[in-house]
C-alpha positions in Angstrom: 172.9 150.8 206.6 172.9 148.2 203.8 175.5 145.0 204.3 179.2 145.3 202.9 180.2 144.3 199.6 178.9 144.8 195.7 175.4 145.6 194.7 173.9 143.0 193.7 174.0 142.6 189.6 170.1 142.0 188.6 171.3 139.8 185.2 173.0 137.3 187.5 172.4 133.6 187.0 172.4 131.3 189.0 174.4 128.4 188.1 173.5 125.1 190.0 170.3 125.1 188.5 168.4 121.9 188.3 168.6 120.3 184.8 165.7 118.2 185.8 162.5 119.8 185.6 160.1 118.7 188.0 156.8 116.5 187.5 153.6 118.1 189.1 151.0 115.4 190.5 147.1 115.7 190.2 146.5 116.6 194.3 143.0 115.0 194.5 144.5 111.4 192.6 144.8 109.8 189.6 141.1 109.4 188.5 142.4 107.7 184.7 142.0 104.5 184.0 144.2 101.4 185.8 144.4 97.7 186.0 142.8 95.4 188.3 144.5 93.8 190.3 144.9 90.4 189.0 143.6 87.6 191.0 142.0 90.5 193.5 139.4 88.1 194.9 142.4 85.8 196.4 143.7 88.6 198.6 143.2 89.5 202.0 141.3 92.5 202.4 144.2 94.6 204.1 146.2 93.6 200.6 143.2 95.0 198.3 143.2 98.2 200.4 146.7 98.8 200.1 146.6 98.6 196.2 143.8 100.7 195.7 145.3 103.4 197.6 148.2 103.0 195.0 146.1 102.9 192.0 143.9 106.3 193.1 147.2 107.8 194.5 148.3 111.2 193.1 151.8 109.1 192.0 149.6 106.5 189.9 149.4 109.4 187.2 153.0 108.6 186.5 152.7 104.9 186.0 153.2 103.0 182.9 152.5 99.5 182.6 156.2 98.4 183.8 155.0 100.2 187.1 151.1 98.4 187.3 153.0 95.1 187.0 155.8 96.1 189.4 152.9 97.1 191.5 150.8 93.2 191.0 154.2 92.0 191.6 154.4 94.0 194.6 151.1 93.3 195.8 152.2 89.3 196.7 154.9 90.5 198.8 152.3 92.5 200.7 149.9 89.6 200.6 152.7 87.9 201.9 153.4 90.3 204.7 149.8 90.2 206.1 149.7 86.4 206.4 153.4 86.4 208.2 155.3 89.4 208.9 158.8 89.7 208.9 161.6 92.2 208.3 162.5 91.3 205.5 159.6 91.3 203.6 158.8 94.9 205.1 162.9 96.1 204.1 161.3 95.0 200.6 158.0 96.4 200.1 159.5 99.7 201.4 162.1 99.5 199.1 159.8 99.0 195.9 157.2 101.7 197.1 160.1 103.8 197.7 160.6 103.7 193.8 157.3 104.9 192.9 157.0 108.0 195.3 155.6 106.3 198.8 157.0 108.8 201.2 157.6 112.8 200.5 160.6 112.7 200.9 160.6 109.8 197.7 158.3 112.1 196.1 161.3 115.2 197.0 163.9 112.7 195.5 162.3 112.0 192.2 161.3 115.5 191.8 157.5 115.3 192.0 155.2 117.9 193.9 151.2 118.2 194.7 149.5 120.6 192.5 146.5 122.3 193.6 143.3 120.3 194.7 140.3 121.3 193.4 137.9 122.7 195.5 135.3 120.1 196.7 136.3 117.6 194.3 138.4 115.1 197.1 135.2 114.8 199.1 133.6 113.9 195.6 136.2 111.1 194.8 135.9 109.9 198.2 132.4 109.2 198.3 133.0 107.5 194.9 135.9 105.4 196.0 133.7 104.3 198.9 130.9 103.4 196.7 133.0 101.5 194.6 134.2 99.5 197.9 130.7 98.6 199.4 130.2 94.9 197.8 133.5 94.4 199.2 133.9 96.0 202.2 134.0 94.0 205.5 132.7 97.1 207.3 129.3 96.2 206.0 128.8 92.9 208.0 129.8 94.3 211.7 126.7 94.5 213.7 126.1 96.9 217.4 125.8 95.2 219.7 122.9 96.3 222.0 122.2 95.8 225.6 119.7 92.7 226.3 
């Protein structure tokens, strides 16, 4: 036996509706073109790592230039971070990436969702990414150690 009340009327609308439509992001990254990151050779490698996961990040297909230099701007603080951390610089950075869709639940609050990756085109961008990153990579200079 079906539940108690009125049949439900198909041409009912729902009324709380969002008026704001949602943005879908590219799931395997941004792969357009974005700034360097001005003055990259002066930063610590942990600093150049964490912007070019920004500036390949799904999110990064948003950006305008207010963001990029938001981002360079934000990249100092990070610098910063590495060199000395504190709370306070932390509270800050978290507060700016926050803004530009650094955790899901950012991502939930501003409305933006994954679309669908492509088949076999992340591990393509990866290996590209990593190719890029070989002159600079640190990786490259570690040596095994072998029994003698």
């Amino acid at each position: 036996m079906a539940g108690t009340g009125p049949v439900p009327n198909p041409q009912r609308r729902r009324r709380n509706e969002d008026p704001v439509p949602g943005t879908v992001l590219p799931a395997d990254g941004y792969t357009g073109p974005s700034p360097d990151l001005p003055g990259g050779h002066d930063y610590d490698t942990r600093t150049l790592s964490w912007y070019e996961t920004w500036r390949y990040s799904p999110q990064a297909a948003t950006f305008l230039a207010t963001d990029w230099q938001r981002l360079h701007m934000l990249a100092q603080l990070v610098e910063q971070y590495w060199q000395e951390p504190k709370k306070e610089l932390l509270s800050e950075i978290r507060l700016n990436e926050a803004a530009i869709g650094g955790t899901a639940a950012d991502r939930m609050r501003l409305r933006w969702s994954l679309g669908q990756a492509e088949v076999g085109k992340g591990a393509a961008r990866a290996a590209e990414r990593a190719a890029a990153r070989r002159g600079d990579d640190p990786r490259r200079r570690l040596r095994a150690v072998g029994e003698e």
